[in-house]
LUMSE-876621 format. One line per 8 residues: number of its first residue (from 1); their letters; for each residue x, y, z of C-alpha. Coordinates in steps of 0.05 Angstrom, whole numbers. Example, Ala and Ser with C-alpha at 12.3 -4.5 7.8 and 13.67 -1.06 7.14 Angstrom:
2
1> AS> 246:-90:156  273:-21:143
//
This chain:
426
1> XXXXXXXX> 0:0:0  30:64:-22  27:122:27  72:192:38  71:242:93  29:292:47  -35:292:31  -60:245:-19
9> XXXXXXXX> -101:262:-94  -116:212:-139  -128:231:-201  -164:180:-258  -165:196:-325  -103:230:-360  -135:264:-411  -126:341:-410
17> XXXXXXXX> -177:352:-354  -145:294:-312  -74:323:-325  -93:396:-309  -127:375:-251  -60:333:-229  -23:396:-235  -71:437:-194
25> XXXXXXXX> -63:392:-137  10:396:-147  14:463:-147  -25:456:-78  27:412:-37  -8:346:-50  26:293:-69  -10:267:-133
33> XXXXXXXX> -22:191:-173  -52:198:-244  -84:133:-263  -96:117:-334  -129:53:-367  -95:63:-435  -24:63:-454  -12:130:-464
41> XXXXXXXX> -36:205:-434  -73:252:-470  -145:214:-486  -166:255:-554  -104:305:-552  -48:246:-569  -8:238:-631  31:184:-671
49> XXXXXXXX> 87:175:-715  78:128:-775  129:85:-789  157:139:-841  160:197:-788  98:229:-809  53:260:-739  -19:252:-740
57> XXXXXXXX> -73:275:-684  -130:233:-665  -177:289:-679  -194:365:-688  -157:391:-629  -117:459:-631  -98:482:-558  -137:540:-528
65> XXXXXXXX> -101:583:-478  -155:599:-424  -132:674:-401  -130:644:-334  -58:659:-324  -50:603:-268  -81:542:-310  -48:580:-375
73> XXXXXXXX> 21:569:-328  2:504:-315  -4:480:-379  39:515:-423  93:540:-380  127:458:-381  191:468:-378  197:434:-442
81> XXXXXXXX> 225:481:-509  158:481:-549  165:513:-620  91:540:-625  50:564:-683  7:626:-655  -60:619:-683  -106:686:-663
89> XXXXXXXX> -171:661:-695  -181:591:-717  -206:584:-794  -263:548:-807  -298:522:-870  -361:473:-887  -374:441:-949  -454:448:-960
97> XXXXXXXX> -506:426:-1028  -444:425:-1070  -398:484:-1052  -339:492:-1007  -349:550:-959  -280:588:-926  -306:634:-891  -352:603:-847
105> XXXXXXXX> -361:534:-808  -433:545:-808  -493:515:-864  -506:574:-919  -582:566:-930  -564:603:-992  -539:546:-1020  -620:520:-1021
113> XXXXXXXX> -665:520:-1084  -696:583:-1082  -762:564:-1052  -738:521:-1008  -689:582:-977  -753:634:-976  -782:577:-931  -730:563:-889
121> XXXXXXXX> -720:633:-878  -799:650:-868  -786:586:-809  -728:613:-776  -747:682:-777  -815:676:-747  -800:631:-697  -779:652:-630
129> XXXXXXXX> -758:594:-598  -688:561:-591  -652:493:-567  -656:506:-501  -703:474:-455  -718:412:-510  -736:348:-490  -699:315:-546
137> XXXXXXXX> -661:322:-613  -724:321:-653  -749:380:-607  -686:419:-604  -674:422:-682  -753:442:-700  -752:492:-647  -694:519:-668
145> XXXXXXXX> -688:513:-740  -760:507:-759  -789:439:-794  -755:447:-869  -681:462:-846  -696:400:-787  -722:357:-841  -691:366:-900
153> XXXXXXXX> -611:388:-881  -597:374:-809  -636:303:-799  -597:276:-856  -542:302:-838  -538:277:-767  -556:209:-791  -504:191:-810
161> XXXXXXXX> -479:197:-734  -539:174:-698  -579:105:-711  -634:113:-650  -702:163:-656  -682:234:-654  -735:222:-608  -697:191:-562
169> XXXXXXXX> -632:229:-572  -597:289:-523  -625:362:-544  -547:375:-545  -527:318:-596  -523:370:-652  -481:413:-629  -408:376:-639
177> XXXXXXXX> -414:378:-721  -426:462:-705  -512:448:-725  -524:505:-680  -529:564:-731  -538:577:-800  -515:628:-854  -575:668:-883
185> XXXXXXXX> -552:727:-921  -512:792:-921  -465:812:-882  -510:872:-864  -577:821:-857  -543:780:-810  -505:841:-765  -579:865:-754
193> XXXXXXXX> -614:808:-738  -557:779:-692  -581:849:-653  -633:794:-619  -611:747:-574  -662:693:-602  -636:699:-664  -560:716:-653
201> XXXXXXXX> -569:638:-614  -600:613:-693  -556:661:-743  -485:662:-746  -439:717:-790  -428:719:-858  -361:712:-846  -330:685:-784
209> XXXXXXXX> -274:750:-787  -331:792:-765  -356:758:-702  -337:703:-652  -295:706:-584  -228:735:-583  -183:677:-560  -109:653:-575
217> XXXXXXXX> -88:584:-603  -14:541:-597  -8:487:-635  72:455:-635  95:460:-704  133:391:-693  112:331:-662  31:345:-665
225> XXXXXXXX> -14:358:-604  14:300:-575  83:337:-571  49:389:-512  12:332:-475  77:300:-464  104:361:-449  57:368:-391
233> XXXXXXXX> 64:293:-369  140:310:-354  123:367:-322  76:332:-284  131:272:-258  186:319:-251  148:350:-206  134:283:-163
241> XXXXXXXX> 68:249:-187  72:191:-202  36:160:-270  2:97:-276  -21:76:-343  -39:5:-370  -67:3:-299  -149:-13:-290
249> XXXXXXXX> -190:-7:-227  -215:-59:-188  -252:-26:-130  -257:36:-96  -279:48:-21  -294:113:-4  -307:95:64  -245:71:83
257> XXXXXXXX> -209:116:24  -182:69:-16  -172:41:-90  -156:-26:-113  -112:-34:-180  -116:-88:-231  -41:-105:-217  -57:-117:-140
265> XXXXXXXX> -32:-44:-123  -67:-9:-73  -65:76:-59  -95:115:-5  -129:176:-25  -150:241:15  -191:265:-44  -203:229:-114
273> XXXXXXXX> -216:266:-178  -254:224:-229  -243:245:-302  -268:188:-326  -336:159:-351  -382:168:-298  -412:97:-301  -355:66:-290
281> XXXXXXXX> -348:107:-222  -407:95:-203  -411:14:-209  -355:18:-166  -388:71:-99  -462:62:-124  -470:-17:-131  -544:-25:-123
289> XXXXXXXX> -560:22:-188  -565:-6:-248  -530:34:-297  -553:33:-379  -489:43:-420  -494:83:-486  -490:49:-555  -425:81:-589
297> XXXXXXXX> -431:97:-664  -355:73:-702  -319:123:-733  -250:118:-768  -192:169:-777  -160:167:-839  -82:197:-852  -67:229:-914
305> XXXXXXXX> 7:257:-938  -6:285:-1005  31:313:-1065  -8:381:-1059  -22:428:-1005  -97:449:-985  -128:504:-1044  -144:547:-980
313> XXXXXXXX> -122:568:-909  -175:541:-872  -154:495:-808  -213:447:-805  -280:436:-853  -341:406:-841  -361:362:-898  -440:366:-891
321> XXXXXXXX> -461:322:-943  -502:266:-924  -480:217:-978  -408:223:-944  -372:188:-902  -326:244:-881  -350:292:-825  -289:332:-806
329> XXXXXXXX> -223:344:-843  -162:372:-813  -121:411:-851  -44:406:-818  -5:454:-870  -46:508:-847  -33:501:-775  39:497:-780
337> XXXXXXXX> 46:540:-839  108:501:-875  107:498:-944  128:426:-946  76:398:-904  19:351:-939  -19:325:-889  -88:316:-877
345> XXXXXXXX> -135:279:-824  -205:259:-844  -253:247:-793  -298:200:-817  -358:153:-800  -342:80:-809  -372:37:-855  -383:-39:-878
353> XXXXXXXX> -330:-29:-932  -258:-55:-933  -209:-5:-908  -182:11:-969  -250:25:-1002  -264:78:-947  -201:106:-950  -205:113:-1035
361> XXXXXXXX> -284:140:-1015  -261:193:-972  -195:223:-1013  -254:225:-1080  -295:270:-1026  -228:307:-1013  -227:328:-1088  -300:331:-1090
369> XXXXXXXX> -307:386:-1044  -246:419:-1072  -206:417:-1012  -159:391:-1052  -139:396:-1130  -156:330:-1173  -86:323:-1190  -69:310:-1119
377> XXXXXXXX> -40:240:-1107  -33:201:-1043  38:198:-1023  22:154:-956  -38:137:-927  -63:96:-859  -123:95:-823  -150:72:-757
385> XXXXXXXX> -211:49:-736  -247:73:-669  -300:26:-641  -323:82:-594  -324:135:-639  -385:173:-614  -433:156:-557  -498:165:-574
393> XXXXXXXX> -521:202:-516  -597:191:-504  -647:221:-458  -657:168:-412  -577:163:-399  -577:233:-391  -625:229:-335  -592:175:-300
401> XXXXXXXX> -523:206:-306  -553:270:-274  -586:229:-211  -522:192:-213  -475:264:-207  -524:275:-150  -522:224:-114  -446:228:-114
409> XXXXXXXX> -446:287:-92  -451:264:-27  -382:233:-23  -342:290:11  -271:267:-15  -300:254:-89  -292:311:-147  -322:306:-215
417> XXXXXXXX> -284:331:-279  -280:326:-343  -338:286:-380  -359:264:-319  -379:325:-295  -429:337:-348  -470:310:-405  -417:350:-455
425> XX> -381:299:-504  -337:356:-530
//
């Protein structure tokens, strides 16, 4: 049984929450353990090398620095020489009925048939309720968007994601793929009737340069996201914690403050901070509940390194098409602006077809949407599949989750973080 003189926090989950938390606690005199199921930190902020020395994320993650300047020093300030890439506003493009969009990550109902945008429009406009407060997904999207825009973009859209009843989906699940506003018209149009906070929640800028939060990005130029998580996970042991990964739970007793590891390890804790899924917690402390577990929806990353750079600057686009498989494309030479840099990410959902045939699918939808030019060959390419992609995140698991975060709450030396603290996915 492992025990010091200070002041023990345990710490599961090593993904950036669990890792910033770890620090924290540090930085408050307690002697910290990171557990971790996986083999390495970082959950969705890690990288890899392929076996020709090309980096790859596991998804669409560019740092945000928080303007908290203690967490900001937590996380940032490692110790380790990081050769950032800056990034003041984060460019974002969708491709939408045909056309690729760079100046907005949002749906331009422009794009529509004529008719069908007058109707849209007439929808959006004279409706005067939003998202919030919905029962479900079907609810969310018709109060929001109106019936035609629900119906005929954003429900074929989103299933492609989603196999249950949007009847029986969260009123959030839309929000990930950026379904929370649409493009309508000019820049002037949309300035004025952004004046409303109803609408300003539906309509989103012409362009993305003329709104949004002002915020600062670092992404390393080398070595991927993966390159800072690291970063902090040195920081993090040269600072004394001690990191545990490979390493499962068996039990935890909050009565008697203890936790039980799969290698027959056992650490006293004065507090525990759970970063992980909250089921899993509460198996462990809340036995006699019977805990539903969501269905997960497969998605699969595929790894480009082309002959030709991106045709635009854009960092990420949203490929809303819903005869694609691709959902969300990252676009590396624009984040680390070097010339010589061809790589891309596509984010894609996972189908019955060999891995080869999805990979060929998804580099015809690159040149489809004119990301990239048709004379663009594939250099090197690799994919992997992930089995649980996305959860799909019902009501009913929402409403146990929140009687389960309640009923925790009554464990003293327990703190929620992360995903656990909330229904948020990302």
């Amino acid at each position: 049984m492992e025990q010091t003189d200070k002041k023990n926090v345990v710490v599961v989950g090593a993904g950036i929450a669990g890792l910033t938390a770890g620090l924290w606690a540090q930085s408050c005199g307690y002697q910290v353990t990171l557990i971790e199921r996986t083999k390495s930190c970082g959950g969705l902020l890690r990288s890899f090398i392929t076996d020709d020395g090309n980096v790859f994320d596991y998804g669409t993650h560019i740092p945000l620095m928080t303007s908290n300047s203690v967490v900001d020093h937590l996380i940032f300030d490692t110790g380790i020489d990081i050769d950032w890439v800056d990034i003041k506003k984060l460019k974002k493009g969708n491709y939408f009925r045909g056309k690729l969009n760079t100046t907005s990550q949002f749906i331009d109902i422009n794009m529509l048939a004529e008719h069908d945008y007058r109707l849209a429009l007439a929808e959006l406009i004279n409706s005067l309720t939003t998202d919030t407060g919905a029962e479900n997904l079907h609810d969310a999207l018709h109060s929001h968007f109106g019936s035609f825009l629900t119906e005929s973009v954003f429900k074929p859209l989103l299933s492609r994601i989603y196999r249950k009843p949007f009847s029986e989906i969260s009123p959030s699940a839309h929000r990930f793929l950026a379904y929370t506003r649409v493009v309508v018209g000019s820049s002037a149009v949309s300035k004025e009737l952004k004046r409303s906070p109803v609408y300003d929640s539906k309509i989103g800028f012409t362009n993305s340069d003329e709104g949004g939060l002002k915020a600062s990005y670092r992404y390393p130029r080398h070595g991927g996201t993966g390159a800072w998580v690291q970063s902090i996970v040195d920081k993090f042991i040269r600072l004394g914690g001690k990191v545990f990964t490979e390493t499962g739970i068996t039990s935890i007793s909050t009565k008697d403050n203890l936790i039980k590891l799969s290698d027959s390890r056992e650490i006293c804790f004065d507090s525990l901070i759970w970063t992980g899924p909250i089921g899993i917690l509460a198996r462990m402390v809340l036995p006699e509940l019977e805990m539903m577990q969501p269905d997960f929806v497969p998605t699969r990353l595929h790894h480009f390194v082309l002959t030709e750079k991106p045709q635009f600057d854009s960092h990420y686009v949203y490929m809303n098409d819903p005869d694609f498989l691709s959902f969300r494309v990252t676009l590396y030479p624009n984040i680390t602006n070097q010339d010589e840099d061809f790589r891309i990410t596509v984010e894609a959902v996972a189908s019955e077809q060999s891995e080869e045939a999805q990979s060929e699918r998804v580099f015809q939808e690159l040149k489809i949407s004119g990301i990239i030019s048709h004379d663009t060959q594939v250099k090197s390419s690799s994919s992997q599949l992930l089995m649980n992609g996305f959860p799909e995140m019902t009501v009913s698991l929402n409403i146990q989750n929140d009687s389960v975060r309640e009923q925790l709450e009554k464990f003293s030396n327990l703190v929620l973080g992360g995903r656990g603290a909330s229904d948020v996915f990302l």
